[in-house]
C-alpha positions as CSV (number, residue, x, y, z in Angstrom):
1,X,151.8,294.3,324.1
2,X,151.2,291.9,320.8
3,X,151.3,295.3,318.7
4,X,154.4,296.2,319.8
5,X,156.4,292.9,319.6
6,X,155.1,292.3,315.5
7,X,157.1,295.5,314.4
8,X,159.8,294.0,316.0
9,X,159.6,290.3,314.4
10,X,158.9,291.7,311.2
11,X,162.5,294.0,311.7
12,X,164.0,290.9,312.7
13,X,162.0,288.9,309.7
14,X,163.5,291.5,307.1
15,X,167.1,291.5,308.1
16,X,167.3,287.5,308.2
17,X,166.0,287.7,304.5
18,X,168.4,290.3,303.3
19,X,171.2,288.0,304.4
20,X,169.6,285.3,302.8
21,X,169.7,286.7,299.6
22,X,173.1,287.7,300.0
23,X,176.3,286.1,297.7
24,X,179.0,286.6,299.5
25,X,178.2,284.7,303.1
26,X,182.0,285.4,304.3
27,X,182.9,287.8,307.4
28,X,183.8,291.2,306.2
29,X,187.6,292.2,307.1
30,X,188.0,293.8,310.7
31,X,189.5,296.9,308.7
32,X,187.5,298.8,306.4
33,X,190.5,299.6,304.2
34,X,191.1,296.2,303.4
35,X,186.7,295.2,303.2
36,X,186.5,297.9,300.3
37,X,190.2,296.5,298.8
38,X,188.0,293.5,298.7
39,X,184.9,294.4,297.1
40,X,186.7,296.6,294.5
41,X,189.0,293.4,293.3
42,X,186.0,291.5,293.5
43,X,184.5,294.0,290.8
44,X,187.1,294.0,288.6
45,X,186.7,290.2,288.3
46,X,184.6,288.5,285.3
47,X,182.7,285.1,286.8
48,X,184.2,283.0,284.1
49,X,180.9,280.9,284.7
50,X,178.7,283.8,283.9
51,X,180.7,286.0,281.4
52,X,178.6,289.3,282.1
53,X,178.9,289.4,285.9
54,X,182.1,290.5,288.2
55,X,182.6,287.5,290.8
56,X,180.8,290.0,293.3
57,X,177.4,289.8,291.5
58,X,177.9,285.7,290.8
59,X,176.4,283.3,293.3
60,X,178.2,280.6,291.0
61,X,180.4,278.1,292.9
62,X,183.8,279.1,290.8
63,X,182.8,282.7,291.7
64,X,182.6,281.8,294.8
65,X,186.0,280.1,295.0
66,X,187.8,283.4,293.2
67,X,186.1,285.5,296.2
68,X,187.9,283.4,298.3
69,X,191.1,283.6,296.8
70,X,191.2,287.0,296.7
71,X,190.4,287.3,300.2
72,X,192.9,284.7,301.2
73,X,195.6,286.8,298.9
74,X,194.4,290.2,300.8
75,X,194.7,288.8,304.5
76,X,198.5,287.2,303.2
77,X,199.5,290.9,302.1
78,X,199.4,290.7,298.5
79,X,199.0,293.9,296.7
80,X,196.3,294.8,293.9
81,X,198.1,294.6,291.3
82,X,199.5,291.1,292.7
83,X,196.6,289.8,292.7
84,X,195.1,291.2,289.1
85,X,198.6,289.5,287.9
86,X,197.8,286.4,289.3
87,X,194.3,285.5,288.4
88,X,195.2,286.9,284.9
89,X,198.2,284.0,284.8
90,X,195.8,281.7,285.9
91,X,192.8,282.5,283.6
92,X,194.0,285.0,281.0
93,X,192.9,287.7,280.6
94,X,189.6,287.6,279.8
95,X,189.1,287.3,283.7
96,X,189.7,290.9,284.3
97,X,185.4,292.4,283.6
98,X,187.2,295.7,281.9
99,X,189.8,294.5,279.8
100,X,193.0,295.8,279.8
101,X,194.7,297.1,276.2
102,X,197.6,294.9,275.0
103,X,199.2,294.1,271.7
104,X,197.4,290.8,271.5
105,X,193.9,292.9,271.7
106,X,194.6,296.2,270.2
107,X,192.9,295.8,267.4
108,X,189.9,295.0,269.1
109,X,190.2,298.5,270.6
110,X,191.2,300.4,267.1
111,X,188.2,298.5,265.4
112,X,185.5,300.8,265.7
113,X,187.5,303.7,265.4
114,X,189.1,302.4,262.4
115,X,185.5,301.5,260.5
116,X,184.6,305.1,261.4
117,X,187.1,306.5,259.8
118,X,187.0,304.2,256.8
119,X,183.3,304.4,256.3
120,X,184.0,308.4,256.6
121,X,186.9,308.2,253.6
122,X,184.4,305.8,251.9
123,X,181.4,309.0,252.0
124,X,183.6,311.6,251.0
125,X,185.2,309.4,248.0
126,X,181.8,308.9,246.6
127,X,180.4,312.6,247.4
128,X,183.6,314.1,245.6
129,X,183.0,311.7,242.6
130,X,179.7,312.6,242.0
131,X,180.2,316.2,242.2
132,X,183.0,315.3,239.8
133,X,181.0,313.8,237.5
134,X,178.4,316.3,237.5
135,X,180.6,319.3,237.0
136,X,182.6,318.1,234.0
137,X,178.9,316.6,232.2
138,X,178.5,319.5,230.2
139,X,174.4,319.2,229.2
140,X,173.7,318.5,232.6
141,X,171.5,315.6,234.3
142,X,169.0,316.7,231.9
143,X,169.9,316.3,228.9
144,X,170.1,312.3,229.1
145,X,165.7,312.5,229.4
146,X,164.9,314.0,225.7
């Protein structure tokens, strides 16, 4: 009888840890539509405490607060992008964990494409000089080593 009920409190043992270990303690939404609506805001979110977490990974207290917001804005009826738009008012945008490209930021975007290419006119510049110089020296690279 004994070695039958210790699989059983060790089942029970296991699940009570999982949920203590958990970050977000709050009831999922009856409808699963609206749970996953949740957990995917939730993911596009930056912990402003943190910096390299969404507010779904953060067990930080303001995380914790914008988890509630959002589910407070979700059971009211707001849309996504209602949502995105006010937490972005509210904190800018460096809120959002994949920024979005605006004017203000673009040339954070275009930076590393635009070093690439400059570092590439750079390399052909000095490759087409050289051969330039090489061709019109008429004795050669030798003839500087008598």
């Amino acid at each position: 009888m004994i070695a039958m009920i210790r699989p059983l409190l060790l089942a029970l043992a296991l699940a009570w840890a999982g949920n203590a270990l958990a970050i977000d303690t709050e009831r999922a939404f009856e409808d699963p539509v609206l749970q996953q609506r949740y957990e995917s805001i939730n993911r596009e979110l930056r912990c402003l405490v943190c910096q390299n977490q969404t507010i779904a990974d953060s067990n930080a207290t303001l995380a914790a607060d914008l988890r509630r917001e959002v589910r407070e804005m979700i059971a009211a009826g707001k849309t996504d992008d209602e949502i995105r738009e006010f937490m972005i008012e509210r904190y800018g945008d460096f809120v959002l964990y994949r920024p979005r490209m605006t004017a203000t930021n673009f040339l954070l975007w275009a930076a590393p494409v635009l070093l690439l290419l400059g570092g590439a006119f750079a390399v052909v510049r000095v490759v087409r000089r050289r051969a330039a110089e090489s061709d019109t020296d008429p004795a050669g690279p030798e003839a500087g080593q008598s």
